[in-house]
N, C-alpha and C positions, 0 to 999 in steps of 0.2 A: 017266216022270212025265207025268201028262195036265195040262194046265192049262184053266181056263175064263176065256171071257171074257164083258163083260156082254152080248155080241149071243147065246148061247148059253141065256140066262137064259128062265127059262118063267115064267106066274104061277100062284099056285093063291089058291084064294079060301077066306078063311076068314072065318066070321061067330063077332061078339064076345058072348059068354055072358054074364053077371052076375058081376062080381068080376072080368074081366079088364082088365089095363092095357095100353100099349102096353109097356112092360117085363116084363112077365111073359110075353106071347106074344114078347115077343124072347130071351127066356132059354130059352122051350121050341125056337124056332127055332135059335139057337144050338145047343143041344143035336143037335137032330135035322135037321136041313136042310143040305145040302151046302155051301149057297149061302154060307153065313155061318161056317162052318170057321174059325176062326183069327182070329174080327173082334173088334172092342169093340163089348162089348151099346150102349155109347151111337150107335155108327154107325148098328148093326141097329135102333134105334130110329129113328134120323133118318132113316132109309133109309126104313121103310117109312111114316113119316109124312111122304115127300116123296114117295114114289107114289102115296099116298094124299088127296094134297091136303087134307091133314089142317092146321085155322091153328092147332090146340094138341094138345094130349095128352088129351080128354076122348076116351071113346069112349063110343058108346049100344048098350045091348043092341039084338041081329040087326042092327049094322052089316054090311058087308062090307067088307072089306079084301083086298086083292090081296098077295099076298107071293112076292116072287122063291123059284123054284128051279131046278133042272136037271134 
């Protein structure tokens, strides 16, 4: 069994489209991202809205956002 820790964490940057939320990129995250395997989409939210220094849940078309991966 391999395990990771958060020092092993990479970011990748993703920019936000028209019609995306921070829940909706956390569902596609979840889905497909190592990093978030096993999590509650509400973490994966708070998570990337607190690397983000994000103060609410608004996001504006061609933000960027950084999101943990491996």
């Amino acid at each position: 069994n391999k395990t990771y820790s958060k020092i092993d964490a990479k970011y990748k940057e993703e920019y936000v489209v028209y019609g995306d939320t921070l829940w909706s990129i956390s569902e596609e995250e979840l889905k497909y991202n190592k990093y978030f395997e096993n999590k509650d989409i509400r973490k994966i939210v708070n998570e990337i809205k607190r690397i983000n220094n994000l103060e609410n849940l608004n996001l504006k078309e061609g933000q960027k956002l950084l999101i943990p991966t491996y």
